[in-house]
C-alpha positions in Angstrom: 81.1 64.3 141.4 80.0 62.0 144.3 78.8 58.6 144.8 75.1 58.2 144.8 73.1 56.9 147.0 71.6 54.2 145.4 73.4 51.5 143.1 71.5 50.6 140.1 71.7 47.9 138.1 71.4 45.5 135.0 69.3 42.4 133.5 68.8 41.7 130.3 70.8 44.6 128.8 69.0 47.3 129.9 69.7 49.4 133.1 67.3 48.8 136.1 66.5 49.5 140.1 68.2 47.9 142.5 64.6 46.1 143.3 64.9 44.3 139.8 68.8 43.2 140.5 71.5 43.9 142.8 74.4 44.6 140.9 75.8 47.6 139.1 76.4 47.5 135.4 78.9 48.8 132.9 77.9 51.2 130.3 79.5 52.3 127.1 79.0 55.5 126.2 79.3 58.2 123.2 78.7 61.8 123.7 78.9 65.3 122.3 79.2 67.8 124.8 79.0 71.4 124.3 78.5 74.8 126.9 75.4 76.6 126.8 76.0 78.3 123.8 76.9 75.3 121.7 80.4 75.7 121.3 82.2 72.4 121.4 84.2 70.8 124.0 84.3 67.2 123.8 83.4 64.6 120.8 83.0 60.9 122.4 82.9 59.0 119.5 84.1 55.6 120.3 82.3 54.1 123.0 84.0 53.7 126.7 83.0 52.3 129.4 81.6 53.8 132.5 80.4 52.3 136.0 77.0 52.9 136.3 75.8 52.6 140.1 79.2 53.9 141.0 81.3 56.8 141.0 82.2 57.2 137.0 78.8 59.7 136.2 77.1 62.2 137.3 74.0 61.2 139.1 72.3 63.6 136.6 73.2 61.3 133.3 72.7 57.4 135.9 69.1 59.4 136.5 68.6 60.0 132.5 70.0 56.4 131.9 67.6 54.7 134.2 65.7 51.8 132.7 67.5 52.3 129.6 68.9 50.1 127.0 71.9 49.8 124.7 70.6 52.1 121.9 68.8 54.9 123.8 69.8 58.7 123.2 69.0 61.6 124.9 70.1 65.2 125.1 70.8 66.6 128.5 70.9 70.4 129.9 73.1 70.0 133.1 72.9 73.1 134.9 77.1 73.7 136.8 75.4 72.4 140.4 74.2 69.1 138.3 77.7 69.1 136.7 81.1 69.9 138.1 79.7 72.7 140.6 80.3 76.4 140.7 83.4 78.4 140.3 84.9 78.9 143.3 87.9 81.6 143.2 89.7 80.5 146.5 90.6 77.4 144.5 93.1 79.8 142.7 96.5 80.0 144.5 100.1 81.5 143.0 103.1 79.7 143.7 106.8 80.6 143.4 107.8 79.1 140.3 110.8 77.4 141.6 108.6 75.0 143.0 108.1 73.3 139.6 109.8 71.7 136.9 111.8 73.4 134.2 109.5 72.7 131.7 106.3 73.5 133.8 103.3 74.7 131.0 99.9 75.9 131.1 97.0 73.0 131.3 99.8 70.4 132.9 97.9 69.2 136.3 99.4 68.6 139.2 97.5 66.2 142.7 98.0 68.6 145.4 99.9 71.7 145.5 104.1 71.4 145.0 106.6 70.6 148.3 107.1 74.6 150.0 104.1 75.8 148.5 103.2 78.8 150.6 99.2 79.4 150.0 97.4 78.3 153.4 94.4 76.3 153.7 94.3 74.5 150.1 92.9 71.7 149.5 95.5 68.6 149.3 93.4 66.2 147.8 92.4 68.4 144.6 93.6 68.2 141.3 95.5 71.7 140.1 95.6 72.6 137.0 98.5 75.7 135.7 96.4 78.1 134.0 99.2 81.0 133.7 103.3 80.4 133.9 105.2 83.6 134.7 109.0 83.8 134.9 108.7 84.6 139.1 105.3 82.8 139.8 102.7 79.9 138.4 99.2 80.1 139.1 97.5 77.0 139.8 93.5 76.3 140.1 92.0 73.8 141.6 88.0 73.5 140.1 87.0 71.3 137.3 87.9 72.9 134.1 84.5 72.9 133.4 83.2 74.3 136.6 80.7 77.1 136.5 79.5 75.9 133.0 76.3 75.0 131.6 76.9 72.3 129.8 74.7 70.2 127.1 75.4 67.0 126.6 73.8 64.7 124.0 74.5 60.5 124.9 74.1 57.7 123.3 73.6 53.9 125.2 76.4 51.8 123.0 75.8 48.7 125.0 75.3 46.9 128.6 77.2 44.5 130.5 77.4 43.2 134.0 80.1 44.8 136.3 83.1 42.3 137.6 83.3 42.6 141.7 86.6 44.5 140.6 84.2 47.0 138.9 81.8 46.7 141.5 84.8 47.3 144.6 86.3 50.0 142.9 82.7 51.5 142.4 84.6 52.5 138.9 85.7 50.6 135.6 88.7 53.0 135.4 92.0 52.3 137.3 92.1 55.3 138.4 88.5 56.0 139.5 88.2 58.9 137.5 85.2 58.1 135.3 83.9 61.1 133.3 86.7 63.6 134.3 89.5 61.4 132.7 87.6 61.8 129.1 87.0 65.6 129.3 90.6 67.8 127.9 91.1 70.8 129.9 89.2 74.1 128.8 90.7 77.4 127.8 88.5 79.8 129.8 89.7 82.5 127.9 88.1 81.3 124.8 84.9 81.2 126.3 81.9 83.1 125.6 
């Protein structure tokens, strides 16, 4: 998920192009998502909030919310490259589970990889998440749990507002900047189809 190249914004409570107005908006959204298939991952069913014109969606849902209003609903086929990319297998690494905490568990995430972790060329600033705990080793990977997925996704505009400059700074109404990835729970990839 990057930041787009062009900020959009609001008037009147509906979601328009930076030649109408020059400042992003906040959205509140509800979603179902599902994979390809159907099969449930994620029920959004009290609104949140989302910068739109920043870095908190995927330019593929800002594109399908353009010119929209509080109200609107679409369904939405995001292909992985239009979502959280392709699966990308170097992202996998084992470490040496004394590197962890006792109580180290499968789907707990870690930012970067442990102190004396011995895989070369990782990625610091990625997100790992412990997919497999062994008594000598943990394996840790580093894509978006939903990575590689197809995913459907059917949204519903709650309501509009004008962004603070905090919102608009941050380029995110979250604290942590994290936008759609702090809703979505982890997926077992073993359940899938």
């Amino acid at each position: 998920m990057g930041a787009l190249s062009t900020a959009l914004a609001t008037r009147g409570g509906s979601l328009k192009s930076p030649d109408e107005h020059h400042a992003p908006c906040v959205v509140s959204l509800t979603w179902t998502l599902t994979d390809a298939q159907n099969a449930p991952i994620d029920d959004l069913l009290e609104p949140v909030e989302f910068l739109y014109g920043g870095d908190d969606l995927l330019p593929k849902v800002e594109e399908a919310l353009a010119g929209q209003a509080a109200g609107f609903d679409t369904h939405l086929h995001l292909e992985p490259e239009n979502a959280f990319g392709d699966y990308r297998p170097e992202l996998v690494c084992f470490e040496e589970r004394a590197l962890f905490p006792d109580a180290v568990d499968i789907g707990m995430q870690f930012e970067g990889l442990p102190d004396g972790a011995a895989t070369p060329d990782m990625p610091e600033d990625t997100v790992y998440t412990v997919t497999e705990v062994y008594p000598s080793h943990v394996v840790l990977d580093g894509n978006h749990p939903l990575a590689g997925m197809a995913l459907r996704l059917h949204i519903t505009v709650r309501a509009v507002r004008a962004a603070t400059p905090a919102e608009v700074e941050a380029r995110s109404v979250s604290d942590d900047g994290m936008g759609l990835l702090q809703v979505l729970p982890p997926v077992d990839r073993s359940q899938m189809h």
